[in-house]
C-alpha positions in Angstrom: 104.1 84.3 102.2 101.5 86.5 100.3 99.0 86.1 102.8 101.4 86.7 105.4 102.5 90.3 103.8 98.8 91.0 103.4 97.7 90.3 107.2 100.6 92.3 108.5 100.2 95.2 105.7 97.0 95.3 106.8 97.2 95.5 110.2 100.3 98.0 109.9 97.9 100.8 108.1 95.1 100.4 110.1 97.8 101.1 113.1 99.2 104.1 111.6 96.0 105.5 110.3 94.2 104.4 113.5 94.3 108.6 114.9 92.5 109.7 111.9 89.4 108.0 112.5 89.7 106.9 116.1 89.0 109.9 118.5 89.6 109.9 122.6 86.2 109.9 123.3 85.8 106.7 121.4 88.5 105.7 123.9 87.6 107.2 127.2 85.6 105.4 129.8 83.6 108.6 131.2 82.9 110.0 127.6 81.8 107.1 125.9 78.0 107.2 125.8 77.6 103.5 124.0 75.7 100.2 125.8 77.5 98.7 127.9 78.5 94.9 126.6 76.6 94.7 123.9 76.2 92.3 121.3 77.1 93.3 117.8 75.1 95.7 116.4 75.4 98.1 112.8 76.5 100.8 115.0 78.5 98.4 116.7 80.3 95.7 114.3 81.7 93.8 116.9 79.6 94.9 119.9 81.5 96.9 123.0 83.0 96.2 126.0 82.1 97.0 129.7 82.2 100.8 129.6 80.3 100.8 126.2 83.5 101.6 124.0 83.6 99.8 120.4 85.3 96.6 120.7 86.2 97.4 116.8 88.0 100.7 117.8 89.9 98.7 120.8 91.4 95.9 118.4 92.5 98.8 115.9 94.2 101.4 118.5 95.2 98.3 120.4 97.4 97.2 117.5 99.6 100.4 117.6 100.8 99.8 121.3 100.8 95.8 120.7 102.8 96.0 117.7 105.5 98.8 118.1 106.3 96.6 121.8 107.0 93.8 119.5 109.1 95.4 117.1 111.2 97.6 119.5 111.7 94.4 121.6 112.6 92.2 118.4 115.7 95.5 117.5 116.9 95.5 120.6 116.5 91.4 121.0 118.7 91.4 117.9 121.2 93.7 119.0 122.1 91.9 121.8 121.9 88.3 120.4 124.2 89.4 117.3 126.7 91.6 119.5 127.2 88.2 121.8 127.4 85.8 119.3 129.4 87.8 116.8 132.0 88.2 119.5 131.4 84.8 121.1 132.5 83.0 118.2 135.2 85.3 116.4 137.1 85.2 120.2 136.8 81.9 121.5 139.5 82.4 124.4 138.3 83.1 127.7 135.7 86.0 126.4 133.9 83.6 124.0 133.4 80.9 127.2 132.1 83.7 129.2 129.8 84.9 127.2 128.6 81.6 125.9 128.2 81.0 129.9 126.1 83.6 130.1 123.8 83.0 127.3 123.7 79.1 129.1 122.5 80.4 131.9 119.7 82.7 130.3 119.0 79.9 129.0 118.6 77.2 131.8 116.2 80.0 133.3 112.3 80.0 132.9 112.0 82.9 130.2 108.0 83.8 131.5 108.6 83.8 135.3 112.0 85.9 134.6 110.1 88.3 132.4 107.1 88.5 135.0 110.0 88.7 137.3 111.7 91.8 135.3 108.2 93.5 134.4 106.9 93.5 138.1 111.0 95.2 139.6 110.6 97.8 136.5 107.4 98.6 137.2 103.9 98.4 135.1 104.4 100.0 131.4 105.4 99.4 127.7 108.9 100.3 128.3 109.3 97.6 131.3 107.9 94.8 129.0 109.6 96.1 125.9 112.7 95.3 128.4 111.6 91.8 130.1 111.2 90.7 126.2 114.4 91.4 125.1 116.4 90.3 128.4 114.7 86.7 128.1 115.1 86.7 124.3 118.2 87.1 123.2 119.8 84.3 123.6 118.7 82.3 120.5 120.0 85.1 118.2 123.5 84.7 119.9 123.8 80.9 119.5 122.9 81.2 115.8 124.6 84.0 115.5 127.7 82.4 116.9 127.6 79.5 114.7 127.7 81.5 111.9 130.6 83.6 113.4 132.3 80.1 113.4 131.5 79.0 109.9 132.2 82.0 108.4 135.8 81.9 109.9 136.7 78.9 108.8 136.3 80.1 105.4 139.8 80.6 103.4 139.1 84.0 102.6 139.1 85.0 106.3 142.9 83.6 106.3 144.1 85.5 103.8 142.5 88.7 105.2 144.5 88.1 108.5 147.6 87.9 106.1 146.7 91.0 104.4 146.9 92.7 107.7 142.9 93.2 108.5 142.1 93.2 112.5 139.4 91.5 114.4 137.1 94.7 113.9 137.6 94.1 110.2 137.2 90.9 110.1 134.3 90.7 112.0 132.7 94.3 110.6 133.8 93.6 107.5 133.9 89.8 106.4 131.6 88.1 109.5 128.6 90.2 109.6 127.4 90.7 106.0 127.3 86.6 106.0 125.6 86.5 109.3 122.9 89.0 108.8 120.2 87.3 106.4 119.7 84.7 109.0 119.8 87.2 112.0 116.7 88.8 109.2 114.9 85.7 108.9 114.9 84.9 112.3 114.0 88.5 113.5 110.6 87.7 112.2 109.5 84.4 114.1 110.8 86.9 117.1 108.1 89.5 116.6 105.5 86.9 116.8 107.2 85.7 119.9 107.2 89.1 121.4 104.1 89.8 120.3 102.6 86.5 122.0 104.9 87.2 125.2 103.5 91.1 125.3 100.0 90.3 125.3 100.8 87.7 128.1 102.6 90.0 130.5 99.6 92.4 130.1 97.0 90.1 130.2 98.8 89.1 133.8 98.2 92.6 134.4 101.7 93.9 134.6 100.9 96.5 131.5 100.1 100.3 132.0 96.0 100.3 133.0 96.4 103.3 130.9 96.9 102.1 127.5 95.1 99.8 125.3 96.4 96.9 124.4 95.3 93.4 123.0 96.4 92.0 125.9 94.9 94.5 128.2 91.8 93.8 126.5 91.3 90.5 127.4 92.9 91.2 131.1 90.2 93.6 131.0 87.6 91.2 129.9 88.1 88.3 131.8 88.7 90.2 135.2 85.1 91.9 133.9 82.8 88.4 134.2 82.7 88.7 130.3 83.3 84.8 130.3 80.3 84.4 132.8 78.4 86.9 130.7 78.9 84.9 127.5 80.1 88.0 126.2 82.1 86.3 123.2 82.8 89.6 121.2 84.8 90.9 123.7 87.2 88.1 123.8 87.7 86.7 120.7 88.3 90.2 118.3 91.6 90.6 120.6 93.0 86.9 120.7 92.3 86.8 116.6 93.8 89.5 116.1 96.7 88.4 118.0 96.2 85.1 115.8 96.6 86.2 112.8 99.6 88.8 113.1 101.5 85.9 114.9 100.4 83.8 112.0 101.6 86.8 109.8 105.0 86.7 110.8 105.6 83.4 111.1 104.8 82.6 107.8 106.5 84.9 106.5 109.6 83.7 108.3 109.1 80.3 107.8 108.8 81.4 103.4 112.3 83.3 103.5 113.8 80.7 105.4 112.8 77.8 103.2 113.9 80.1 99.9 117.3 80.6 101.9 117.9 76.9 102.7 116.6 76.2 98.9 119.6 78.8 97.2 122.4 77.8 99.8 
């Protein structure tokens, strides 16, 4: 779990500081004056990409765009999942099927070819991916969730709240959600690291804003380039490391809190 916390705290301050040391012409294809796709150099750590930019700078202002997609798409994947499957399982009439339908039939559906399906009708940018995740991820936060709801209400204290007068906002507000809510955490983090993995694949596709720079754009932009033919290895492995290790971040840091969850229960 420490290393985890250390790969993503690292990551994190290099993305927040990333504007105080990373100017726009470092970023710019007509300002740049660097070689174009060279190897790495001293001036150059890990060498630069077809317009001469510094592949080092790319992976660092790439990780701002790459990882604020993945977190805004894990909050909103959340949202929904927990909204469904808090009401899902606290009214299991007619609502709860219909919902539970629903989250079926997301289900039964090819997540990638829906997202790439989503992304290309939105449009190319963040905010259209951002959206594509969270439509074709929600639905394992809303079975969990669900389960919960149901575990939680079998509980004798949720009985003798009904008899105390308390309604189904109450109960489920009050009583349902504070029980359901560490595991809607711990799962929230093996989500980032499948949005992350799931942004950098709908930009590498190309369905990303050309604009922006992203790790997935990056390696769009490199293959598409003849980098492979090139044997231009710097420019495709800083990216799909970096994409490595936050995934690896995240996930281990899930997988930690879960264990110490299952361990105290």
């Amino acid at each position: 779990m420490k290393w985890g916390i250390g790969v993503l705290a690292a990551f994190a301050v290099l993305a927040v500081t990333a504007p105080l040391f990373i100017g726009a012409d470092q970023l710019d294809v007509v300002r740049v004056d660097g070689p174009r796709l060279a190897p790495p150099s001293l001036d150059y750590p890990l060498g630069t990409d077809l317009a001469g930019r510094s592949i080092l700078a790319l992976v660092i202002w790439g990780s701002r765009e790459s990882l604020a997609i993945g977190v805004i798409a894990t909050v909103l994947t959340v949202l929904v999942g927990t909204a469904v499957g808090l009401v899902a399982g606290h009214y299991q009439g007619r609502l709860g099927q219909a919902l539970m339908h629903v989250t079926d039939w997301f289900i039964a559906l090819p997540s990638l070819p829906l997202a790439i399906s989503l992304s290309a009708v939105l449009g190319q940018g963040a905010a259209s991916i951002t959206i594509a995740i969270a439509v074709t991820s929600w639905t394992a936060t809303a079975r969990l969730v669900r389960a919960q709801t149901l575990a939680v209400e079998a509980r004798p204290y949720i009985e003798r709240a009904r008899a105390l007068g308390a309604g189904d906002r109450q109960v489920m507000v009050r009583h349902v959600l504070p029980n359901v809510l560490p595991l809607v955490l711990v799962s929230s983090t093996l989500t980032i690291a499948s949005a992350i993995l799931s942004e950098a694949t709908l930009t590498f596709l190309g369905l990303g804003d050309p604009t922006s720079v992203t790790w997935g754009s990056m390696l769009q932009t490199a293959f598409s380039g003849g980098a492979v033919t090139a044997g231009a290895w710097w420019y495709l492995m800083p990216p799909g490391i970096a994409i490595l290790l936050v995934v690896l971040g995240f996930t281990l840091i899930g997988r930690a809190v879960e264990s110490r969850m299952v361990t105290h229960a």
